[in-house]
C-alpha positions as CSV (number, residue, x, y, z in Angstrom):
1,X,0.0,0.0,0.0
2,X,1.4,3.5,-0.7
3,X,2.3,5.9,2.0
4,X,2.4,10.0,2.0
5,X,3.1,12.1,4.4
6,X,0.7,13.8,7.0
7,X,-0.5,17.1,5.8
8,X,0.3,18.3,9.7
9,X,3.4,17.0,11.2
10,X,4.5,14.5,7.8
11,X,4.2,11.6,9.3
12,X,3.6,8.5,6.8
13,X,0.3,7.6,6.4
14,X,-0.9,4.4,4.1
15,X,-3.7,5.5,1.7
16,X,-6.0,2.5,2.5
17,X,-9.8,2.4,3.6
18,X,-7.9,1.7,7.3
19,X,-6.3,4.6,7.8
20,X,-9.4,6.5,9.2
21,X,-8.3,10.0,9.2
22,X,-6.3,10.1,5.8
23,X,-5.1,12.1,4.6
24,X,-3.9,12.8,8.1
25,X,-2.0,10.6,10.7
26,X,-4.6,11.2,13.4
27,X,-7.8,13.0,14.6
28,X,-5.7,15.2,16.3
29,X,-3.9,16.8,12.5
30,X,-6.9,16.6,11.4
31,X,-8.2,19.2,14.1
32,X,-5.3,21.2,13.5
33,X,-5.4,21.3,9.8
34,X,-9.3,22.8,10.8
35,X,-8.3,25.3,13.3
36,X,-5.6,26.7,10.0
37,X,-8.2,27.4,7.6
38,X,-10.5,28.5,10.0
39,X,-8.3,31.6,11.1
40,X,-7.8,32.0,7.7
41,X,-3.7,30.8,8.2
42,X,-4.3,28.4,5.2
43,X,-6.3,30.4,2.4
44,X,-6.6,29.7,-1.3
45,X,-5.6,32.7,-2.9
46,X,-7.7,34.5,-5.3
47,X,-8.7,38.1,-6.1
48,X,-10.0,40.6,-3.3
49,X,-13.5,41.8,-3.6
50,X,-13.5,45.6,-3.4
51,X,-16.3,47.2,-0.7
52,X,-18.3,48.1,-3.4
53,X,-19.1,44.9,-5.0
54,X,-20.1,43.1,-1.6
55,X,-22.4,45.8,-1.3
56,X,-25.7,45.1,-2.3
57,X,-27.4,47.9,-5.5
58,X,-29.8,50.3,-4.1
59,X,-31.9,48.6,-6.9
60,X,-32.4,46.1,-4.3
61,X,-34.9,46.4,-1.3
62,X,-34.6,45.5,2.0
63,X,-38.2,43.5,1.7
64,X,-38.2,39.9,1.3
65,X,-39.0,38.3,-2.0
66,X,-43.1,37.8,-3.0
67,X,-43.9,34.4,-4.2
């Protein structure tokens, strides 16, 4: 069976239906891998939406949608 390296701390890690928390070596990478993205120290880069464009048109009201 092949073996990689642990996103985390690059420990091997067989790529098999066994290996319960692959890619990662354990439950605990895997909950640091989380915590990363979630304050934003992994990111996938991409272009930064200016203020303007989040901003929603005055064309649109504040009223919810009829059906």
């Amino acid at each position: 069976m092949p073996t990689f390296p642990c996103p985390t701390c690059q420990r091997p890690v067989e790529w098999s239906a066994a290996a319960r928390w692959r890619p990662f070596c354990s439950e605990r990478c895997r909950l640091i891998d989380l915590g990363a993205w979630m304050t934003e120290q992994h990111a996938i880069p991409g272009e930064e939406i200016s203020p303007d464009v989040a901003q929603p048109s005055s064309d649109e009201s504040d009223d919810p949608p009829r059906h």
